[in-house]
N, C-alpha and C positions, 0 to 999 in steps of 0.2 A: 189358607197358607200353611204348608208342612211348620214343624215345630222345629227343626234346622235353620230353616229360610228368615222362620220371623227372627230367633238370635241370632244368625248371621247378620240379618236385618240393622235391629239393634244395638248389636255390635261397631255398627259402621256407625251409626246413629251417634253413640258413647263417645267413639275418636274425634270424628266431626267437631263434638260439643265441647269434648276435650283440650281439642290441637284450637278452639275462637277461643276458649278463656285463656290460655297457655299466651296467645296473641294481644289481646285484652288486656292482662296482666303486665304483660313489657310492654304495650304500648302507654301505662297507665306511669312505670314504673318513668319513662323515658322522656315524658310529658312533665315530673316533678316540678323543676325548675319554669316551666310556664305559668305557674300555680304558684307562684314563689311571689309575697310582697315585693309590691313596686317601692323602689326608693323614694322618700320626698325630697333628697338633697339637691337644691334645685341649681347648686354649685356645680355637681357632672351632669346633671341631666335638666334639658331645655321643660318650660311648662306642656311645650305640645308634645313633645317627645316623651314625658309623662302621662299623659294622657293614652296618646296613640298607646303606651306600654299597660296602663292600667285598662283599656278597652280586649285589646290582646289576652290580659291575666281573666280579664270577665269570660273571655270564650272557651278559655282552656277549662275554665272551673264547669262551665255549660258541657264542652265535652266530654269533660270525666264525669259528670252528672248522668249522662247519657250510655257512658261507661259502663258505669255503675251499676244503671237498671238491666243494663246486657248479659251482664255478669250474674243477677240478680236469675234473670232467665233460662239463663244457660245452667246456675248449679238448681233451679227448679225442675229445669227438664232432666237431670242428670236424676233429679232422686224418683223423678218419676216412674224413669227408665230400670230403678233397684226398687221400686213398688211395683213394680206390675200396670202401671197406669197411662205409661207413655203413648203416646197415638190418639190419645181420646180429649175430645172437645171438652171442656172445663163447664159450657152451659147447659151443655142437650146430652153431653154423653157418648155422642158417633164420634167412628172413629173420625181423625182428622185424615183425610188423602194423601197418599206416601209424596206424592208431588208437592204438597205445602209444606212439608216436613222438608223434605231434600229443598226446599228454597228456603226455610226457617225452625228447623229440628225442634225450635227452643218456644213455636208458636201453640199457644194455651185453646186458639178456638177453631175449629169449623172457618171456611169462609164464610158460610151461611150466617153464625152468630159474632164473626167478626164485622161483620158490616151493620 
């Protein structure tokens, strides 16, 4: 591959990974109040109606969990991409397939060693 093509490449690669954490980040940001302690005052709010709200705050904190390691992914593929290392399997070494990248930029293995 010309030396154009691969930072061109790259380049698209950066934005991509860019424009999910930029998405990521408001989505995390917007999500706040779902994360927010449930009330115990059982004066405005019923026991089940507690409940169902504290079930609710469990998932949100699940989601931004999930968030989190996304984020985790994305600024590790970012510094890859300013190392010179981006494209390449984390176990074996080869490169990763531009087709597993354009469905997951921010993905560390090989199909071969992902499985």
């Amino acid at each position: 591959m010309k030396q154009q093509q691969l930072t061109q490449m790259l380049d698209e690669f950066r934005a991509l990974l860019v424009h999910k954490r930029a998405e990521l980040i408001a989505i995390r940001d917007a999500s706040a109040e779902a994360r927010a302690p449930v009330s115990l005052d059982q004066q405005s709010v019923g026991r089940v109606s507690r409940v169902d709200a504290m079930q609710q705050q469990a998932m949100a904190h699940a989601q931004e969990r999930q968030r989190a390691m996304d984020l985790m992914r994305i600024e590790q593929a970012l510094a890859r991409i300013e190392a010179g290392e981006f494209g390449f399997c984390l176990e074996c070494d080869e490169e990763i397939p531009i087709k597993r990248l354009q469905v997951d930029p921010a993905a560390l293995l090989c199909i071969k060693c992902a499985v």
